[in-house]
PAZAPA-4460 file (N, C-alpha, C; in steps of 0.05 Angstrom, whole numbers, plus 32768, in hexadecimal, padded with zeros to 4 digits):
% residues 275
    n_x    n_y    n_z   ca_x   ca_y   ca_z    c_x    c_y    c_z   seq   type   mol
   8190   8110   7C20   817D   8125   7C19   8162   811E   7C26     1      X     A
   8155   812D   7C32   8144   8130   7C40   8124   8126   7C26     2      X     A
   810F   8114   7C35   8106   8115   7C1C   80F0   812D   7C1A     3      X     A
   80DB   8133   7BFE   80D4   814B   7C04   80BA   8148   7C15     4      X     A
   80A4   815D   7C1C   808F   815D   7C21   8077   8153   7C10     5      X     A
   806D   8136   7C1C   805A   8129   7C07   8040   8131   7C0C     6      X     A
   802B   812C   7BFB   800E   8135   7C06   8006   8115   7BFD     7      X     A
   7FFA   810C   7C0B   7FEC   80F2   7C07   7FD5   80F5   7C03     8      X     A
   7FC4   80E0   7BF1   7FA8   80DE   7BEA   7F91   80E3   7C05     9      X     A
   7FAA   80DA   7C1D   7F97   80DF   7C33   7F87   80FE   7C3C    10      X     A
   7F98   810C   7C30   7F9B   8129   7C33   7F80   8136   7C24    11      X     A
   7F79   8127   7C0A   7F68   8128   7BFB   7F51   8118   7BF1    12      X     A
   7F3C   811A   7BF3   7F26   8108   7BE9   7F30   810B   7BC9    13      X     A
   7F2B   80EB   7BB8   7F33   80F6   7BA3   7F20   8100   7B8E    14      X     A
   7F05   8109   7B9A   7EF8   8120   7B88   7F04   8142   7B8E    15      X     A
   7F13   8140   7BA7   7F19   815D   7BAA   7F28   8169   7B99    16      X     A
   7F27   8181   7B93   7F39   8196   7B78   7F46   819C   7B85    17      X     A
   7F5E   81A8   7B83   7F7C   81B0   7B8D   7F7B   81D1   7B7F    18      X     A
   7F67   81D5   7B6D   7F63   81ED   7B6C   7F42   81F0   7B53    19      X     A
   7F38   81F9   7B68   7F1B   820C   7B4C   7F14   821D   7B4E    20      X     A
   7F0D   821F   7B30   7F0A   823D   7B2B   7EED   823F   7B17    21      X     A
   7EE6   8254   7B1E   7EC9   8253   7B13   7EC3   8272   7B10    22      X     A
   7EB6   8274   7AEC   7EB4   828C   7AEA   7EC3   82A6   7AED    23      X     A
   7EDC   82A5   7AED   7EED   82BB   7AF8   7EF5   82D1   7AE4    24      X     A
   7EEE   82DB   7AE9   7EEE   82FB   7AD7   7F03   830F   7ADF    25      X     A
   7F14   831F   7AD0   7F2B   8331   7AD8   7F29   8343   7AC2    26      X     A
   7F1F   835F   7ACA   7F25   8376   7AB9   7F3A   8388   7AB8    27      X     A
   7F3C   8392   7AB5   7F53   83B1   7ABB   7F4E   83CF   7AA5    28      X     A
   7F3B   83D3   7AB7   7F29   83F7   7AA7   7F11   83E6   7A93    29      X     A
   7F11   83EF   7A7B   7F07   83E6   7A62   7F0E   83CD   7A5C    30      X     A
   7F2B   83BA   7A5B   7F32   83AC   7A54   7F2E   8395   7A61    31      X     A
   7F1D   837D   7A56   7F1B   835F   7A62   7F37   8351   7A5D    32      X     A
   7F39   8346   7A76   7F57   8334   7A71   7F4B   8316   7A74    33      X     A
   7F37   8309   7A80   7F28   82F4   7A76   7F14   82F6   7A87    34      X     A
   7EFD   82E8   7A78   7EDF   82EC   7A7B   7ED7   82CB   7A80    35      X     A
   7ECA   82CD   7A9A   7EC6   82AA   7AA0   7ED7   8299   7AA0    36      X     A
   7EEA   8296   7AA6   7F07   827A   7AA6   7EF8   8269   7AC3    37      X     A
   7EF5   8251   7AB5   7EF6   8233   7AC1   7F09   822F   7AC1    38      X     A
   7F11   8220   7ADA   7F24   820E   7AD5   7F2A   81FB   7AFA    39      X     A
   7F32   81E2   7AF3   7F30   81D2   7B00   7F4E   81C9   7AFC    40      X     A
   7F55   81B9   7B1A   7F77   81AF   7B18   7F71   8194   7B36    41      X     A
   7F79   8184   7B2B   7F7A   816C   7B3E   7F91   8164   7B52    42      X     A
   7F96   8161   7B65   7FA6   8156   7B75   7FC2   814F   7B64    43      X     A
   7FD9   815B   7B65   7FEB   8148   7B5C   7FF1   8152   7B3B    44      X     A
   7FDE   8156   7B2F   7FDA   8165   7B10   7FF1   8172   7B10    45      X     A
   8000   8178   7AF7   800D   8191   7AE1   7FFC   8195   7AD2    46      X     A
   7FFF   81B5   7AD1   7FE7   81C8   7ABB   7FF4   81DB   7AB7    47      X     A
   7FFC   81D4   7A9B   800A   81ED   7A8A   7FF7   81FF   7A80    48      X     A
   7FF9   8217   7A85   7FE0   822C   7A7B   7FFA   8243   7A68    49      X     A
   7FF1   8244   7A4D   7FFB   824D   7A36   7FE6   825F   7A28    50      X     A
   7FF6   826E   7A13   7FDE   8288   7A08   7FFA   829B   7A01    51      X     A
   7FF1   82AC   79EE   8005   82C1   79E0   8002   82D2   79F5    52      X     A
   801C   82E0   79F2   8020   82FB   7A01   8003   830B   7A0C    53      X     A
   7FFC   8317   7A20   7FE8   832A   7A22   7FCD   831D   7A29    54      X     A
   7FD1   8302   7A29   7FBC   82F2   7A2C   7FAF   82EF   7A43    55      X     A
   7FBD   82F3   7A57   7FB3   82F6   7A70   7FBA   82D6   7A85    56      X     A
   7FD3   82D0   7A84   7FD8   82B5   7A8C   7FEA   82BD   7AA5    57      X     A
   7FF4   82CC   7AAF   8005   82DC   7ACB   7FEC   82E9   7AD4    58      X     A
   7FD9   82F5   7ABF   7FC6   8305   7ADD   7FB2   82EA   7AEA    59      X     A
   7FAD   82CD   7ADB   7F9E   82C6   7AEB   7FA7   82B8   7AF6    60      X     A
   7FC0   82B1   7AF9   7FCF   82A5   7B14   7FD5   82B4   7B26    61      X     A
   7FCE   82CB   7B20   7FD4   82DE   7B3A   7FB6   82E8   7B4C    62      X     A
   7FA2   82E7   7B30   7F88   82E0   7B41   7F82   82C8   7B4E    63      X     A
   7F94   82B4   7B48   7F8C   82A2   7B5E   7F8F   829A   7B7B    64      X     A
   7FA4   82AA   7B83   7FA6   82B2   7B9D   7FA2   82CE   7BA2    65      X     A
   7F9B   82DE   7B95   7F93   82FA   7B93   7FA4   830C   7B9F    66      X     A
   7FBF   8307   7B8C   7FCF   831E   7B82   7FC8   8332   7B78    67      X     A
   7FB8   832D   7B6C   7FA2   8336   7B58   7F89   8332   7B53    68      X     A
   7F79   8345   7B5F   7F5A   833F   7B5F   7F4E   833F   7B49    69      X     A
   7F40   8323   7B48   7F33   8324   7B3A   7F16   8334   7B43    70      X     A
   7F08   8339   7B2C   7EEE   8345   7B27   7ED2   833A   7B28    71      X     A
   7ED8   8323   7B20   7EBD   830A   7B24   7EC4   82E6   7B23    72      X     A
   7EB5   82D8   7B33   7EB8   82BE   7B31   7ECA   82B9   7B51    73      X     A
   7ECD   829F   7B4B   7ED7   8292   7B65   7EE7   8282   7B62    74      X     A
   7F04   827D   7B76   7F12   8269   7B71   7F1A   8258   7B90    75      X     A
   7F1B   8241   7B92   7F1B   822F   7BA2   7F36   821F   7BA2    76      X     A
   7F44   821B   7BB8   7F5A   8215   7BBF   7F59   8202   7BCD    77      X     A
   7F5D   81EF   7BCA   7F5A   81D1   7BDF   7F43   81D7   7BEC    78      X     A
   7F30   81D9   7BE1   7F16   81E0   7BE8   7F0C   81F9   7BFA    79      X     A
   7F28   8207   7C00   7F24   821E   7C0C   7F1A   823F   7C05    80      X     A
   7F0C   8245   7C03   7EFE   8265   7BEF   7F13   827A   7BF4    81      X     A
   7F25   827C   7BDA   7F39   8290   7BDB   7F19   82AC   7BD8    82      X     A
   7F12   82B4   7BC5   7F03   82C9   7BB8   7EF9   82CE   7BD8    83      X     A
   7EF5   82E6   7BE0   7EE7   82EC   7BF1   7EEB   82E9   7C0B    84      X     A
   7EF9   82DA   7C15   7F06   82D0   7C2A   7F18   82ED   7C39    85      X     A
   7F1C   82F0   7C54   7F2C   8309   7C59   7F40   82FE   7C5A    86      X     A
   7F57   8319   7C64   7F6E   8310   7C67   7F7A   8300   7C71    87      X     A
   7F76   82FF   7C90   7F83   82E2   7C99   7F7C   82C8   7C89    88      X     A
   7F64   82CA   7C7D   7F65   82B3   7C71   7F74   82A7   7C59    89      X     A
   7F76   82C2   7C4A   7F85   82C5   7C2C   7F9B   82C3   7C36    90      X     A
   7FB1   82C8   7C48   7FCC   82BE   7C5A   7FC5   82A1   7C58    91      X     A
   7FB9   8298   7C69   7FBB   8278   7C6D   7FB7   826A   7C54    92      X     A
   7FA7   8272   7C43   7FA8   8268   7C21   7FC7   8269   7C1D    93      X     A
   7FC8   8282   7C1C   7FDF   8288   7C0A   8001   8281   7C18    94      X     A
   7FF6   8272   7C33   800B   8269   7C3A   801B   8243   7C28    95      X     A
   8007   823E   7C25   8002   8226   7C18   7FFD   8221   7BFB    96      X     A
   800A   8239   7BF2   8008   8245   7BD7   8032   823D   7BD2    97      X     A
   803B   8232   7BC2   8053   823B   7BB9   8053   8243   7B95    98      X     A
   8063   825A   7BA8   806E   8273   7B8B   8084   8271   7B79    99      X     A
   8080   826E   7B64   80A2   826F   7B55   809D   8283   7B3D   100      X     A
   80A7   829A   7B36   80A3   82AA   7B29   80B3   82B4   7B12   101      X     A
   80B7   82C3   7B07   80CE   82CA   7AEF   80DE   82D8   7AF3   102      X     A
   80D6   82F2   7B0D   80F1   82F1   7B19   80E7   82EE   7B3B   103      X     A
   8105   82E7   7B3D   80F9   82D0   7B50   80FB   82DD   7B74   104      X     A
   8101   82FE   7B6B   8102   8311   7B82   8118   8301   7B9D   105      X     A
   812D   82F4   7B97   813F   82ED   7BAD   814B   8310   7BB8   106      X     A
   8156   8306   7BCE   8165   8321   7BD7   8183   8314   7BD2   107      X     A
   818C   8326   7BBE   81A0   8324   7BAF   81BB   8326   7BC0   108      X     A
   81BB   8333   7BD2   81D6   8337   7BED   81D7   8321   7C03   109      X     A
   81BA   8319   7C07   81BD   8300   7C14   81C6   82DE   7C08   110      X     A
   81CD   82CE   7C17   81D7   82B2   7C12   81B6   829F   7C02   111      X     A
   81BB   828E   7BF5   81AA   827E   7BEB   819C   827C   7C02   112      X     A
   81AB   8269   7C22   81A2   825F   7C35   818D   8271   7C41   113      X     A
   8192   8285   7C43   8183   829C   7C4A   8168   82A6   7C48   114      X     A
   816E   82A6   7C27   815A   82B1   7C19   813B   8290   7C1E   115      X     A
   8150   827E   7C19   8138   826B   7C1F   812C   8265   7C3B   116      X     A
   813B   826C   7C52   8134   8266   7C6D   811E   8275   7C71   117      X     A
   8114   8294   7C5D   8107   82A0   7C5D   80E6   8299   7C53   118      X     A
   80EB   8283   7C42   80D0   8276   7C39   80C1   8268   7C49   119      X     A
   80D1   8261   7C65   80C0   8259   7C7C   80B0   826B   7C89   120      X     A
   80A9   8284   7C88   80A3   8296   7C95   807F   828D   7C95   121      X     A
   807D   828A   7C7A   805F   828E   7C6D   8056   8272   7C88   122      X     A
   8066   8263   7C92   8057   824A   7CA6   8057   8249   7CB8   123      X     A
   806A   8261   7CC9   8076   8262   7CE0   806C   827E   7CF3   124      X     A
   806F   8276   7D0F   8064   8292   7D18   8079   829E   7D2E   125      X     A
   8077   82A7   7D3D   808F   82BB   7D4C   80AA   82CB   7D3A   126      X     A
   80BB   82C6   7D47   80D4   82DD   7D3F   80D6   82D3   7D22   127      X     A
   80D9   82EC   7D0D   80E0   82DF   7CF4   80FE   82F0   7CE7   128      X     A
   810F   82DF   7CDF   8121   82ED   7CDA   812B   82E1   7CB9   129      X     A
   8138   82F6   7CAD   8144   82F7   7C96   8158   82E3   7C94   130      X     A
   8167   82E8   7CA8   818C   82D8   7CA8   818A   82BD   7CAB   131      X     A
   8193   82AB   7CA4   8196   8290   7CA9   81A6   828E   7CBD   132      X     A
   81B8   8297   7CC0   81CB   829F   7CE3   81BF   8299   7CF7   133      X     A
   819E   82B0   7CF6   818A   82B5   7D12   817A   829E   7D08   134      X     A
   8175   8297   7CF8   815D   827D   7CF9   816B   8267   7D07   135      X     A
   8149   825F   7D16   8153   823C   7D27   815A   821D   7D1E   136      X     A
   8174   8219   7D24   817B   820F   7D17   8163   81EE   7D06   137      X     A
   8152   81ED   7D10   813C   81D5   7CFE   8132   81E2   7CDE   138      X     A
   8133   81FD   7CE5   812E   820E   7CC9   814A   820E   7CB9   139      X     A
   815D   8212   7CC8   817B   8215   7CAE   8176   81F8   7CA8   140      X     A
   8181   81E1   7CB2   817E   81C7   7CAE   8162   81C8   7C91   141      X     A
   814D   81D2   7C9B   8136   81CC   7C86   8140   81DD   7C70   142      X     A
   814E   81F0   7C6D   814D   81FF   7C51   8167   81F2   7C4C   143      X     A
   8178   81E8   7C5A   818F   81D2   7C43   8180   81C5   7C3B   144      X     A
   816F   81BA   7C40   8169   819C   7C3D   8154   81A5   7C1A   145      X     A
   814C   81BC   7C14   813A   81C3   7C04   8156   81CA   7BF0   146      X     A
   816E   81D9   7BEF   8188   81DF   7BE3   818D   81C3   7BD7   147      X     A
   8188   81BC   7BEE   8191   8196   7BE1   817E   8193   7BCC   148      X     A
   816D   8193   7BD0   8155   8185   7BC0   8152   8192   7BA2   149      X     A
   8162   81AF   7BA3   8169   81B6   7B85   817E   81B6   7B7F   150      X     A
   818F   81AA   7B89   81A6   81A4   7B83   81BD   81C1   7B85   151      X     A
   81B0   81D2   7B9D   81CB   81EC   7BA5   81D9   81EB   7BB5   152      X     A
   81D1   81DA   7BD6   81E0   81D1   7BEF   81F7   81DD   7BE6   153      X     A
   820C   81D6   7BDB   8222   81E6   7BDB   8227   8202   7BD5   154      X     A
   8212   820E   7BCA   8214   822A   7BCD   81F9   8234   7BDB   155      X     A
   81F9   822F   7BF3   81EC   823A   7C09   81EA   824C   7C1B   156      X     A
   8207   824E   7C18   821E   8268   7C1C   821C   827F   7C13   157      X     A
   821C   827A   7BFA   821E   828E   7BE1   820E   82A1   7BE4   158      X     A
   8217   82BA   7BDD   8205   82D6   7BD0   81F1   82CD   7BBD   159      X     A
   81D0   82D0   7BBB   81C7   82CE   7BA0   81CD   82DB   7B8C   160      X     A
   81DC   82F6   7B8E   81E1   8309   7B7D   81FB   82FA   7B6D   161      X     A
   820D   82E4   7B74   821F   82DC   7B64   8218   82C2   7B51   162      X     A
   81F9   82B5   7B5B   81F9   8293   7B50   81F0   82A6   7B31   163      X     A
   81EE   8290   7B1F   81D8   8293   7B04   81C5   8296   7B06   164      X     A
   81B9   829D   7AEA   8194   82A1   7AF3   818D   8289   7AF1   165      X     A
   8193   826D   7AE5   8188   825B   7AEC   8188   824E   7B0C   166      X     A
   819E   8255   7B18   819C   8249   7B31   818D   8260   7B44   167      X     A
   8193   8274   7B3B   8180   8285   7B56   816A   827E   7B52   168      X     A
   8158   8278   7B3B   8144   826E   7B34   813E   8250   7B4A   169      X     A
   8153   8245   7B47   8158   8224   7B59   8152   8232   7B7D   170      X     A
   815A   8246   7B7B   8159   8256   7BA4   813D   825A   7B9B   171      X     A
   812A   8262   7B93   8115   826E   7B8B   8104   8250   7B8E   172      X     A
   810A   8243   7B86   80F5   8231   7B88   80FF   821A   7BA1   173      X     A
   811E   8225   7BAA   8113   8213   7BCC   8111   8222   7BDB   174      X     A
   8109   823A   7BDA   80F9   8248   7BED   80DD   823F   7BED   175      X     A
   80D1   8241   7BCF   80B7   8230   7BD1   80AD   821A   7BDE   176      X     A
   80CA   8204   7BE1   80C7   81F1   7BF6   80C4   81F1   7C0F   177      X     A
   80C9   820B   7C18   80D5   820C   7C38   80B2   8214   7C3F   178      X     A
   80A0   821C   7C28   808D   821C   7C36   8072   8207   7C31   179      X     A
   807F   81EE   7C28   806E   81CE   7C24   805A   81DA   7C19   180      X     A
   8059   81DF   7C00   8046   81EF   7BF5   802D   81D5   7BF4   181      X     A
   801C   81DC   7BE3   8001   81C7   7BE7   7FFF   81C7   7BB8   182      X     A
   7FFE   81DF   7BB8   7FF7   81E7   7BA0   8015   81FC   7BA5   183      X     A
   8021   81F3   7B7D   8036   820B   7B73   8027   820F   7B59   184      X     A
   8031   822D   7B5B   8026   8244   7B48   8044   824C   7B3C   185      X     A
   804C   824A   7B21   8060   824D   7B18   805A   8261   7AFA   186      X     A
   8061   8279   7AFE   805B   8293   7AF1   807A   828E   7AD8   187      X     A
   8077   8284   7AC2   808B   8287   7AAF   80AC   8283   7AB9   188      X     A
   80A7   826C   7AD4   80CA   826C   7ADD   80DC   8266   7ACC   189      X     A
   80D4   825C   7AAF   80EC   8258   7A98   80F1   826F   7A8C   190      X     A
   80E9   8284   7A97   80F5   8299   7A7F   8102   82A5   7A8E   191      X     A
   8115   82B5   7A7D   812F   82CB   7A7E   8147   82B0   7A89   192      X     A
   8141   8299   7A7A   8153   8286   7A81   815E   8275   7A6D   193      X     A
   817B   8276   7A66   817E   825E   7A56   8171   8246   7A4B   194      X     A
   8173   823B   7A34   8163   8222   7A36   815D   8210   7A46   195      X     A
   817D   8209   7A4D   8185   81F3   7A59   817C   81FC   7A7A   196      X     A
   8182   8214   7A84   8174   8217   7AA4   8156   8214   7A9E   197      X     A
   8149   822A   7A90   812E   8221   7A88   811F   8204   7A8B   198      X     A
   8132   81F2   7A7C   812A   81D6   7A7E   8130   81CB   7A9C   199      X     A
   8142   81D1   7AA4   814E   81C9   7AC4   8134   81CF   7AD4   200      X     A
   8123   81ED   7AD4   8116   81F9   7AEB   80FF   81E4   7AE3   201      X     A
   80FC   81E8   7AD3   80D9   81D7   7ACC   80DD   81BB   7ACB   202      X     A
   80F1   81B0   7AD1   80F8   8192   7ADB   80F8   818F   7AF6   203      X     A
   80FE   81A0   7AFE   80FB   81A5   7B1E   80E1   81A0   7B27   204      X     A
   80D7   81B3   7B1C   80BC   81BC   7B30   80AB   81A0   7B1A   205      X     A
   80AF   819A   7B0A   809E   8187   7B07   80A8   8166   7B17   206      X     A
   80C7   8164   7B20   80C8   8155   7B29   80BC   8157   7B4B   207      X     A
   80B8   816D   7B5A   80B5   8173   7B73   8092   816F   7B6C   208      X     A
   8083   816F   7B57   806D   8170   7B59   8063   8154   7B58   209      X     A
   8074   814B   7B50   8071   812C   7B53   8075   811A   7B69   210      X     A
   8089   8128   7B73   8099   8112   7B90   8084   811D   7BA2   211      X     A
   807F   8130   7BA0   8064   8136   7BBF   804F   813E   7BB6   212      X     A
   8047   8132   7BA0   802B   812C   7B93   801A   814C   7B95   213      X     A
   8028   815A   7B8D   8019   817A   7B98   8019   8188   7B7B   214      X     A
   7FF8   8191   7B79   7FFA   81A3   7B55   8009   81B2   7B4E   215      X     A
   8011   81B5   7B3B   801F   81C9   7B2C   8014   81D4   7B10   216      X     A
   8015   81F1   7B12   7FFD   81FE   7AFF   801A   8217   7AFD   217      X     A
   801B   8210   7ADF   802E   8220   7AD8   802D   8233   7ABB   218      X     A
   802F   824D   7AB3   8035   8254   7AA1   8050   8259   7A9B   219      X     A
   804F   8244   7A77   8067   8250   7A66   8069   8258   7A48   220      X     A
   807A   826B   7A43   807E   826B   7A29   808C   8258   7A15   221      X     A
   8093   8243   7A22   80A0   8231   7A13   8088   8216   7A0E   222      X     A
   808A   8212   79EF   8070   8204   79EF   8085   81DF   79F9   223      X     A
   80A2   81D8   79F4   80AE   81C8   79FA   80A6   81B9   7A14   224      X     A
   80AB   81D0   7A2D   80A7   81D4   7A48   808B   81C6   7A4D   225      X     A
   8074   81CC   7A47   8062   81C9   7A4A   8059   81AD   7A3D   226      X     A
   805D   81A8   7A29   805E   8191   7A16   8074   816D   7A2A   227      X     A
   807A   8179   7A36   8095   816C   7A41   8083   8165   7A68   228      X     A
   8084   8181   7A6F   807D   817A   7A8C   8059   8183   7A92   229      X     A
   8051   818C   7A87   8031   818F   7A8D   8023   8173   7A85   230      X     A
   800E   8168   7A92   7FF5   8153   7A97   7FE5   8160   7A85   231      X     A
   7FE0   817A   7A8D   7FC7   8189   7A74   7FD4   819C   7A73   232      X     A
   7FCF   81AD   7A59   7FCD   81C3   7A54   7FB4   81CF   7A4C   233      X     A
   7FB9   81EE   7A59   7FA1   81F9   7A53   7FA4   821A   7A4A   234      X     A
   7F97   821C   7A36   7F9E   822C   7A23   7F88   8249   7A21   235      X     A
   7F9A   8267   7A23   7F8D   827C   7A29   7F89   828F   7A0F   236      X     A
   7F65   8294   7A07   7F6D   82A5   79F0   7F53   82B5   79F3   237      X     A
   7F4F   82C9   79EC   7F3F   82E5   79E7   7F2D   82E3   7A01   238      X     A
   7F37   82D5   7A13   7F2F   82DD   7A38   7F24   82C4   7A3D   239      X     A
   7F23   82AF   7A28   7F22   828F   7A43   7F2A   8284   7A3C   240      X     A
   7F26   826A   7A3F   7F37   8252   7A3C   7F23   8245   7A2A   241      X     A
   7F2F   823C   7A11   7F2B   8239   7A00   7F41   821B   79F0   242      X     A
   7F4D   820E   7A05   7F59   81F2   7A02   7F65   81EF   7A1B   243      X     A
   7F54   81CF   7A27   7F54   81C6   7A42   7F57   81B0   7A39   244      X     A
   7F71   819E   7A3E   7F71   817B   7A32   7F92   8172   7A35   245      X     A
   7F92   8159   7A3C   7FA7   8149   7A44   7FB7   8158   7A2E   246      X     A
   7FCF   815A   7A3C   7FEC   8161   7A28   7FF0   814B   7A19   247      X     A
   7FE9   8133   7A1D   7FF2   8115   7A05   7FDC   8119   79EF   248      X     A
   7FC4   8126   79F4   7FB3   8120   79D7   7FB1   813E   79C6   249      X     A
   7FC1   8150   79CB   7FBC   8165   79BF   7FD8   8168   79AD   250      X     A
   7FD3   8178   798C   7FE1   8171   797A   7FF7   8186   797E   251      X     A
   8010   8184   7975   801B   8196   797C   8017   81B6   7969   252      X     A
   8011   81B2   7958   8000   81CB   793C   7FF2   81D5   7952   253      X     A
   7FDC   81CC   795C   7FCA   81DA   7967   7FD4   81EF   7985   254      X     A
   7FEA   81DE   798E   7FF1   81EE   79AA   8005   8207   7999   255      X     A
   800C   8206   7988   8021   821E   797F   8008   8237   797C   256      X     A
   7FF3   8232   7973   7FE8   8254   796E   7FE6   8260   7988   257      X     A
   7FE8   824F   79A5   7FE3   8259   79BF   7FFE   8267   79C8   258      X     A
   8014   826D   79B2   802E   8276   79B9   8037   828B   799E   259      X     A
   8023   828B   7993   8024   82AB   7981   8012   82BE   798C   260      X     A
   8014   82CC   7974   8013   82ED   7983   7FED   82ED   7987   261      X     A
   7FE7   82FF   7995   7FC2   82FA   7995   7FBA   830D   797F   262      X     A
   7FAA   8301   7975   7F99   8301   7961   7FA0   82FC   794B   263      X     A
   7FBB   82E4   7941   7FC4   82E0   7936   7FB3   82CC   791E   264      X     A
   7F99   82BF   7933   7F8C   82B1   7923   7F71   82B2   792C   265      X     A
   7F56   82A7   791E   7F44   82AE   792D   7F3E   829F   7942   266      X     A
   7F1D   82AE   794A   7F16   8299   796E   7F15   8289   7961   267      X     A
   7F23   8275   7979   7F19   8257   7977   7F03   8253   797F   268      X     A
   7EFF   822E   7973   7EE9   8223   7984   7EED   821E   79A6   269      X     A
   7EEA   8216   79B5   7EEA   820F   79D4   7EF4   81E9   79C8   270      X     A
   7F11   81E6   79D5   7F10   81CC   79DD   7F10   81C4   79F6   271      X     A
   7F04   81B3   7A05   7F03   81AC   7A21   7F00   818D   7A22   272      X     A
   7F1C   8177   7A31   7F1C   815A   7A31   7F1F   815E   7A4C   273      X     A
   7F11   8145   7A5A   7F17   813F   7A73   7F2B   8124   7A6C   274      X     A
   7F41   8129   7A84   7F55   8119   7A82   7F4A   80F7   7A88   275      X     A
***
């Protein structure tokens, strides 16, 4: 097995952020979905970001590469200015961006191999094609080698429309590989999933965040998940963040009200630990 794509300290001064965010504001009509969110992520870091339903934890990962525009504030990407920046630039961000999402949009008629040969696109320039057939062969070779690395190589072949949702989920995130992400953004990939896949996917990407030292900033609904594979968690309630602190010193009482319903209890105070 091929080993994966590492980022070395060389890559990074180690005051540089791997992602910041400052002030970032997201409305929609009348309705604030959060007002001022800080937040900071270091080289290499897991950051579980949690909060009850409605809380606004998918729209600001999607404002962070601006899926979704945000409304005010700024966010910084390996020191690069996503906010404001034009398109070709928001491309080259967002090429260096990997995605893993809840559903995980494979093309269901095509082969696993396929579907992932396709995640090279975001790095690559001239002819781009769908089929793993027409791709050259250094790209098929590279998307086994990512099959491997979640353990599907043998179904490479395969229709995604016939694996499980836990393993299409597994094509879903080595497509993410095919494009050496810098920073992964992982939108609730344990849900609509068994326990046991659930636990598989978020073992994954926390083990891939480790072997090539690259952040991972993830929302889930499982407080286990988070408790298990997040460095920090950081916690979303009535539009900011309102608990920022190592996953080892925080009680587990206190992370459960961030997984009931909102307004279940009153505002909190603001907790904020530097690791």
């Amino acid at each position: 097995m091929a080993a994966p794509q590492t980022h070395t300290a060389a890559e990074s001064t180690p005051d540089e952020l791997a992602l910041d965010v400052r002030g970032l504001v997201k409305r929609f009509g009348d309705r604030s979905i959060f007002d001022g969110v800080d937040l900071a992520v270091r080289p290499g870091e897991a950051v579980g970001i949690i909060g009850a339903n409605g809380t606004g934890k998918s729209t600001l990962l999607r404002c962070l590469v601006r899926l979704t525009e945000p409304d005010a504030g700024s966010v910084r990407i390996l020191d690069r200015l996503v906010t404001g920046c034009d398109a070709r630039a928001l491309r080259r961000i967002r090429a260096g961006v990997g995605f893993v999402f809840q559903r995980h949009n494979l093309v269901g008629r095509l082969s696993a191999l396929s579907n992932v040969v396709h995640g090279v696109q975001s790095r690559m320039s001239g002819p781009r094609t769908w089929s793993q057939a027409l791709a050259p062969e250094k790209v098929r070779r590279e998307a086994l080698e990512c099959l491997d690395q979640v353990g599907l190589a043998d179904r490479a072949l395969q229709a995604v429309s016939s694996l499980s949702g836990g393993q299409s989920q597994r094509v879903a995130v080595a497509r993410m590989l095919m494009q050496q992400p810098r920073l992964i953004l992982a939108d609730e990939p344990d849900a609509s999933l068994d326990p046991k896949s659930g636990a598989e996917i978020m073992a994954l990407l926390f083990r891939i965040s480790r072997d090539t030292c690259t952040p991972l900033v993830f929302v889930s609904h499982h407080m286990e998940h988070v408790v298990r594979f997040a460095d920090r968690v950081v916690g979303l309630e009535h539009g900011r963040i309102s608990l920022n602190v190592p996953v080892r010193t925080v009680d587990p009482e206190r992370l459960k009200r961030f997984f009931s319903e909102p307004g279940s209890e009153g505002r909190p105070q603001s907790e904020t630990v530097d690791a």
